[in-house]
C-alpha positions in Angstrom: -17.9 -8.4 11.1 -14.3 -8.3 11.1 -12.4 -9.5 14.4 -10.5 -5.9 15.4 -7.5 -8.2 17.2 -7.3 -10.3 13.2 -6.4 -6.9 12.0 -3.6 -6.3 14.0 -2.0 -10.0 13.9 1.6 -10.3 12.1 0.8 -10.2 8.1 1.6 -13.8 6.6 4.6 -13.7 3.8 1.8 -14.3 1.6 0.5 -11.1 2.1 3.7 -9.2 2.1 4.5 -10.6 -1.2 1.3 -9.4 -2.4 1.9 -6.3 -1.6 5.4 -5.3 -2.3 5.5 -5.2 -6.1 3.4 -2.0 -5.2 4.9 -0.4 -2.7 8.3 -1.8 -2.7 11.2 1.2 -2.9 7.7 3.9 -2.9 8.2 7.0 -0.3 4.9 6.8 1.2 4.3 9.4 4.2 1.5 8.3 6.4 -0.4 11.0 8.7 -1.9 10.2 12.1 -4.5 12.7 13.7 -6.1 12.5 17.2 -8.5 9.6 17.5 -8.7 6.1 19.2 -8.5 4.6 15.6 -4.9 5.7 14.9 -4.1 1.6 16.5 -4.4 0.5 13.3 -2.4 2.9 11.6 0.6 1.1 13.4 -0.5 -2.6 11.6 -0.5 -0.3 7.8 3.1 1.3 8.6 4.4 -2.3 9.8 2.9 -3.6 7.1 4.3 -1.3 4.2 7.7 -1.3 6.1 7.9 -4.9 5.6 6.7 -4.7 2.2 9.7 -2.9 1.3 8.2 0.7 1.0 10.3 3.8 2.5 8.1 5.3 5.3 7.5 8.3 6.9 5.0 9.1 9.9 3.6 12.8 10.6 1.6 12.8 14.2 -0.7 15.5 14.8 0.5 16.7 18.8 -3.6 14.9 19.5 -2.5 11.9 17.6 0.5 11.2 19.9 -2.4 10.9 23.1 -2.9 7.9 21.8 -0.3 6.5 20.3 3.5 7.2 21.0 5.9 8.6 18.5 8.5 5.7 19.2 5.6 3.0 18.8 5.5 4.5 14.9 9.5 5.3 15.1 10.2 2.1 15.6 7.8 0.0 13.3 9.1 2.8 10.2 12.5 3.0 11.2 12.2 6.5 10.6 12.1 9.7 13.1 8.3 10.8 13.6 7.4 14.2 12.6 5.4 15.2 15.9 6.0 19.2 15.2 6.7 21.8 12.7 10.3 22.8 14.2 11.4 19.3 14.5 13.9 19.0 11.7 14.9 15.9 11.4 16.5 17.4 7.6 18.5 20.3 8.2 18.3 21.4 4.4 14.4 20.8 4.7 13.0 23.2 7.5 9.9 23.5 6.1 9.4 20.3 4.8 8.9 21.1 0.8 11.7 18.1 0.0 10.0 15.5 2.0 6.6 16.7 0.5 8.2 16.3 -3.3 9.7 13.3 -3.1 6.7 11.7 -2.0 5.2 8.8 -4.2 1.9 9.0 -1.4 0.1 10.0 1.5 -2.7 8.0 3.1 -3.8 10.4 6.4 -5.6 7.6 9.0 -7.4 8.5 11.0 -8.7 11.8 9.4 -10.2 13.1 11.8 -13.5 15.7 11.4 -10.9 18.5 12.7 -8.3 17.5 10.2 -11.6 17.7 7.1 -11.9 21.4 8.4 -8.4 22.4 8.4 -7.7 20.7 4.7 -10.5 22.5 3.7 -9.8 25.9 4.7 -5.9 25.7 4.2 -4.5 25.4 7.5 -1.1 24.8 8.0 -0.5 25.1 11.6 0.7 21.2 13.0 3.0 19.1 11.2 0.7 17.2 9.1 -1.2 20.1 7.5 1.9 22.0 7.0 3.9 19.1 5.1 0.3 18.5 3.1 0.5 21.9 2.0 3.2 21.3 0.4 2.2 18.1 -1.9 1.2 18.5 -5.3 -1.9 16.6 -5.7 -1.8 16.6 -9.2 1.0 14.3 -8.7 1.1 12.9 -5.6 -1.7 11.2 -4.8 -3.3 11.8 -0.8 -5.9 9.7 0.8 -8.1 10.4 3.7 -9.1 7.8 5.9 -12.1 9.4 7.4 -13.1 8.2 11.6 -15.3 9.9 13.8 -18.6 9.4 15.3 -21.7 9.0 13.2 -23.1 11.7 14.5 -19.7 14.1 13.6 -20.0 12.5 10.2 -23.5 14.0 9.6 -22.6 17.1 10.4 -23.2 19.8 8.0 -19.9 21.3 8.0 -18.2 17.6 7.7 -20.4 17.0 4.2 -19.5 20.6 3.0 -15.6 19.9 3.9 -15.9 16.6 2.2 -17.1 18.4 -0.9 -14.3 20.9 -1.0 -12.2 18.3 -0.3 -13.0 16.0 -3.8 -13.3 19.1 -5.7 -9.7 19.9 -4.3 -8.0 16.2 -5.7 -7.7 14.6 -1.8 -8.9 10.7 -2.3 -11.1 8.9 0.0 -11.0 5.6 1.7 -13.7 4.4 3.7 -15.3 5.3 6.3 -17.1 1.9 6.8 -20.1 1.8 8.9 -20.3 -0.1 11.9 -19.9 -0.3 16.1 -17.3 2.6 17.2 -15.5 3.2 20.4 -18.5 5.9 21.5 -20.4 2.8 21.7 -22.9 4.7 18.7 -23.1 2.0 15.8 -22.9 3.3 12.6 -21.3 5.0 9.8 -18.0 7.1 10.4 -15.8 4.1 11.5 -11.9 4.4 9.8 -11.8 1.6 7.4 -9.5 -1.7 8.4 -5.6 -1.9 7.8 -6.2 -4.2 4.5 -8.9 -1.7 2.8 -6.0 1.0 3.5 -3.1 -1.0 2.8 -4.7 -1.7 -1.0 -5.5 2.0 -1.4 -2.0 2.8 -1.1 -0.9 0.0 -3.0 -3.8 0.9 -6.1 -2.3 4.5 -5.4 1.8 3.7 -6.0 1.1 1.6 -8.6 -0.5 4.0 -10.2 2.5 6.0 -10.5 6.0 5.8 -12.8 9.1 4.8 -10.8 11.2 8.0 -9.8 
């Protein structure tokens, strides 16, 4: 089983060289929704910042209950989008420019709430709203599924799921294993690595702008 405190240790050079020819000069926008996994979205946006890649962090209002803004400000050296009428672009209010010039989006944690308003076409926060905006057709946008095993087996998660695919979102994960509810089994967001290479498979995938 994979040591939790491993996945948050400084990457080696070895693994930032690795990854760079991917990501290096890429816009990637990560998303972080409300749940205890969104730690380890701060070791994938310190990871692709010193890769090289351009990064921009959207935090659901839940999201920042667990992790603060400046923790994701400071690893992207970017402002955080935290709310629809922060505009950190004055010639962007709603957010289309950010969402166009976008190489990709990798949303972790996903949270079951996030499934249903993807699914339904919600654009209420921050993250769903600049989501609306992305051409999946172009821009590729993964979802890094966490929750409890027993939220995963919901009906209305596995009928969201399905909309979801049929709708061009990409899935990572989740893996299966012990998760912070103390419940062990599947719904658990996959590790910073597993994520990192999705959104490295994902930009180099993709022409150079």
């Amino acid at each position: 089983m994979t040591d939790p405190l491993a996945s948050s240790a400084p990457a080696s050079a070895a693994e930032n060289v690795s990854l760079r020819p991917h990501v290096e000069g890429r816009e990637v926008l990560v998303c972080v929704c409300g749940g205890i996994a969104a730690y380890k979205t701060a070791t994938v946006v310190s990871r692709l910042a010193q890769a090289g890649a351009r990064v921009t962090v959207a935090m659901t209002p839940a999201a920042t209950r667990f992790v603060a803004p400046l923790t994701f400000q400071a690893l992207s050296a970017r402002p955080v989008h935290v709310s629809p009428w922060d505009h950190h672009d004055a010639m962007d209010p709603q957010h289309i420019a950010l969402a166009n010039r976008l190489d990709t989006v990798l949303v972790a944690p996903c949270t079951m709430d996030c499934l249903a308003r993807l699914a339904t076409g919600r654009a209420d926060d921050v993250v769903s709203l600049i989501l609306s905006a992305v051409d999946r057709t172009k821009t590729p946008v993964l979802l890094a599924p966490a929750m409890n095993v027993v939220m995963w087996n919901q009906p209305a998660t596995r009928r969201n799921l399905t909309t979801l695919e049929a709708d061009g979102f990409r899935f990572v994960g989740p893996g299966s294993g012990w998760q912070a509810c103390r419940e062990v089994g599947e719904g658990r967001m996959s590790e910073p690595e597993e994520l990192l290479a999705a959104v490295a498979h994902a930009c180099g995938g993709r022409p150079r702008r």
